[in-house]
C-alpha positions as MATLAB code, in Angstrom:
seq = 'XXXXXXXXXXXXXXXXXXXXXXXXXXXXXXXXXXXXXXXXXXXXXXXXXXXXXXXXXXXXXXXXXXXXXXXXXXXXXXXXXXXXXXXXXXXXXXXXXXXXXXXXXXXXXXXXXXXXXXXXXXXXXXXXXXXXXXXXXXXXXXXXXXXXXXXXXXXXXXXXXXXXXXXXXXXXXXXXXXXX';
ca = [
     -31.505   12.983  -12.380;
     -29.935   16.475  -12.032;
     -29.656   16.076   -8.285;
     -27.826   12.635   -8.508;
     -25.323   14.260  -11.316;
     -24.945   16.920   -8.456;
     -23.973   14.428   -5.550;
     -21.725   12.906   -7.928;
     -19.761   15.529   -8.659;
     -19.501   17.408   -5.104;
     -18.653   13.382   -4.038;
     -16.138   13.131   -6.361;
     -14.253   16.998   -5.388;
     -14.370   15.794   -1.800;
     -12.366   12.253   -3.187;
     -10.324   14.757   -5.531;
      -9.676   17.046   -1.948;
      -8.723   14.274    0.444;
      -6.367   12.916   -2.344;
      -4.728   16.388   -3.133;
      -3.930   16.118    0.783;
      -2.369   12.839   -0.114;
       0.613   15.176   -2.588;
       2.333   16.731    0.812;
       5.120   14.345    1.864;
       4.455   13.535    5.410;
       8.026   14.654    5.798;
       6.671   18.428    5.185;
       3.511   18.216    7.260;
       4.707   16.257   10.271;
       6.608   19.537   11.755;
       3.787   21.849   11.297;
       1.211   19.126   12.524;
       3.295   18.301   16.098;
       3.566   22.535   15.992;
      -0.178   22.161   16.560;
      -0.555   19.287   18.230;
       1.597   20.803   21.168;
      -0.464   23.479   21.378;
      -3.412   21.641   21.695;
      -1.782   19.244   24.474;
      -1.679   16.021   21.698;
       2.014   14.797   21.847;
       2.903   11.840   23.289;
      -0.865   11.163   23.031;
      -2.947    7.962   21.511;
      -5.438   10.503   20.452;
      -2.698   13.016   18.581;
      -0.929    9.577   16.930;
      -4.100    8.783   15.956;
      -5.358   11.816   14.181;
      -1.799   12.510   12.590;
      -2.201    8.578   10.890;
      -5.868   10.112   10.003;
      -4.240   12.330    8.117;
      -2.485    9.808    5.812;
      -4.761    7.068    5.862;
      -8.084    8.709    5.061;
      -7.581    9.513    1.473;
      -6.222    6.094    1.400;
      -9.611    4.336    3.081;
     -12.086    6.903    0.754;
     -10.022    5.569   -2.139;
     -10.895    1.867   -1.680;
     -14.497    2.152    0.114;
     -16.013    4.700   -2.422;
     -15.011    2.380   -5.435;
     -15.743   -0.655   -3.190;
     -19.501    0.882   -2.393;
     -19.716    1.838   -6.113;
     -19.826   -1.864   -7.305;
     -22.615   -2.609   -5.366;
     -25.598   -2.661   -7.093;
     -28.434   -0.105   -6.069;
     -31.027   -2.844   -6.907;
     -30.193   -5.279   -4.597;
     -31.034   -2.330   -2.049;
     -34.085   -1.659   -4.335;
     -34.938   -5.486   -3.933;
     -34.068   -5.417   -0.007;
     -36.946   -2.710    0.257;
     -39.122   -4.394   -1.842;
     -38.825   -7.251    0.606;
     -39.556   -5.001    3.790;
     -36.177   -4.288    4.658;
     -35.859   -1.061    6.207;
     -32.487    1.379    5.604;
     -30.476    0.107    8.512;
     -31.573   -3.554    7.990;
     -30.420   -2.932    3.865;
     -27.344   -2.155    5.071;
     -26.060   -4.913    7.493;
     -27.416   -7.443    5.778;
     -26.846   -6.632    2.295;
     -24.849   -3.814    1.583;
     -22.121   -4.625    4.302;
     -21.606   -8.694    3.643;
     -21.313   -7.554   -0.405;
     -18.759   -4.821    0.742;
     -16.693   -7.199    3.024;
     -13.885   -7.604    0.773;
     -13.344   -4.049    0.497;
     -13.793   -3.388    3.871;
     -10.790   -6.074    4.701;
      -8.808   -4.745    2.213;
      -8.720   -0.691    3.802;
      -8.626   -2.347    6.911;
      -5.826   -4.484    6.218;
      -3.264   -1.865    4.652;
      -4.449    1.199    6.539;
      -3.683   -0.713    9.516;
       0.133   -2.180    7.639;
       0.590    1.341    6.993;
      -0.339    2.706   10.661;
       1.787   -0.092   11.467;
       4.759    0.375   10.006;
       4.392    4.202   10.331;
       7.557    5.985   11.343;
       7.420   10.015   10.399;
       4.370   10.630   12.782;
       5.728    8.845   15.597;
       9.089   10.051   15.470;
       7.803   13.836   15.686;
       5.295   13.228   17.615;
       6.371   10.382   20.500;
       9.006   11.569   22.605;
       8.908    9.889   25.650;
       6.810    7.007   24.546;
       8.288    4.638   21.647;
       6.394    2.896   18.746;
       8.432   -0.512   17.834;
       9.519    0.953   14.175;
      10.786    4.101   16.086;
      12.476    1.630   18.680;
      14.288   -0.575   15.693;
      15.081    2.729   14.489;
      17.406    3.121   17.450;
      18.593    0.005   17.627;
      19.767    0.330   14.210;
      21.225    3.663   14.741;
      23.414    1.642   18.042;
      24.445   -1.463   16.082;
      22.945   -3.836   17.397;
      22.704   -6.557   15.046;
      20.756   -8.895   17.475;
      18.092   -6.679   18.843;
      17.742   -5.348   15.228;
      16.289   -8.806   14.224;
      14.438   -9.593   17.334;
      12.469   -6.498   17.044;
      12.231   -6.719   13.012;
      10.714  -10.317   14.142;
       8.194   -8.398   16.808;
       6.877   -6.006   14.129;
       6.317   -8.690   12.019;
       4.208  -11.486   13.627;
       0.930   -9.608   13.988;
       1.496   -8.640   10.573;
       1.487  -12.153    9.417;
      -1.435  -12.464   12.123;
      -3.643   -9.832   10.585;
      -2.945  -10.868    7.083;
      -3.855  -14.242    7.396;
      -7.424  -13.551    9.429;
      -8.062  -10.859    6.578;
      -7.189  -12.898    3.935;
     -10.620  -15.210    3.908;
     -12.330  -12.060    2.926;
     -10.687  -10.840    0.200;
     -12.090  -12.761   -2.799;
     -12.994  -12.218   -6.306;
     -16.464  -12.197   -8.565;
     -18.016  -11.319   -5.289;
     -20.670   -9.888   -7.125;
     -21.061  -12.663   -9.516;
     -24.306  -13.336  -10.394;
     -26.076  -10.791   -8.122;
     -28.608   -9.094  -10.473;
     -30.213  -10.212  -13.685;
     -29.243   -8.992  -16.801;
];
């Protein structure tokens, strides 16, 4: 028991550090981050976008997954082994179907909010523009009608995403599961 009280805690600091990450407005980190990232040859980069939405989104995804993973009972993996499932087995065909729901919802608004992302791109993109950085110049020209064509873009895979996520995201998932 002393050793599962101790993976508790360090997995709960690790939570606690990723979310104390989370307190920096991206505002404050975004010029020291592209600082780096041209030194290390990142800007105008998929792979320097992506690690600078890393950096807000993770805390984010450990947020919902660890309390997602957390509701699963550990008997149904007990009862999976019972049964001659082996680890990997136990976990794509029970633990992964039962965590579906959470799994759709970090995937859904990690990928709104890498969607819709503007700080990261604007510091980091300078030749090559995201569609919120590109509405952000047509709103800065005036241009009423390109304003709402590409606020209509940015928001049809939205709906798109939303609506194939949605089927997953139900309640009393676990209803039901174990006996009392």
């Amino acid at each position: 028991m002393p050793y599962q009280d101790l993976i508790k805690k360090i997995k709960y600091a690790v939570i606690l550090t990723l979310f104390f990450t989370r307190m920096f407005p991206n505002v404050g980190i975004a010029l020291p981050i592209s600082v780096t990232f041209l030194k290390w040859h990142l800007l105008d980069t998929n792979t320097g976008l992506i690690m600078a939405h890393l950096i807000e989104q993770l805390p984010f995804i450990a947020w919902i997954l660890v309390s997602t993973f957390e509701t699963i009972p550990i008997d149904l993996e007990e009862a999976a082994a019972i049964d001659g499932a082996g680890r990997i087995k136990t976990l794509i065909k029970v633990v992964f179907p039962l965590a579906a729901p959470g799994l759709a919802v970090a995937a859904m608004f990690t990928w709104l909010n890498s969607w819709n992302e503007f700080t990261y791109a604007l510091y980091l993109s300078l030749t090559t523009k995201t569609l919120p950085l590109q509405i952000y110049y047509y709103v800065l020209r005036g241009g009423f009608f390109q304003q709402a064509a590409y606020s209509t873009i940015l928001t049809i895979p939205v709906l798109i995403i939303t609506f194939a996520l949605q089927r997953y995201i139900r309640s009393d998932y676990l209803g039901g599961a174990i006996k009392g």
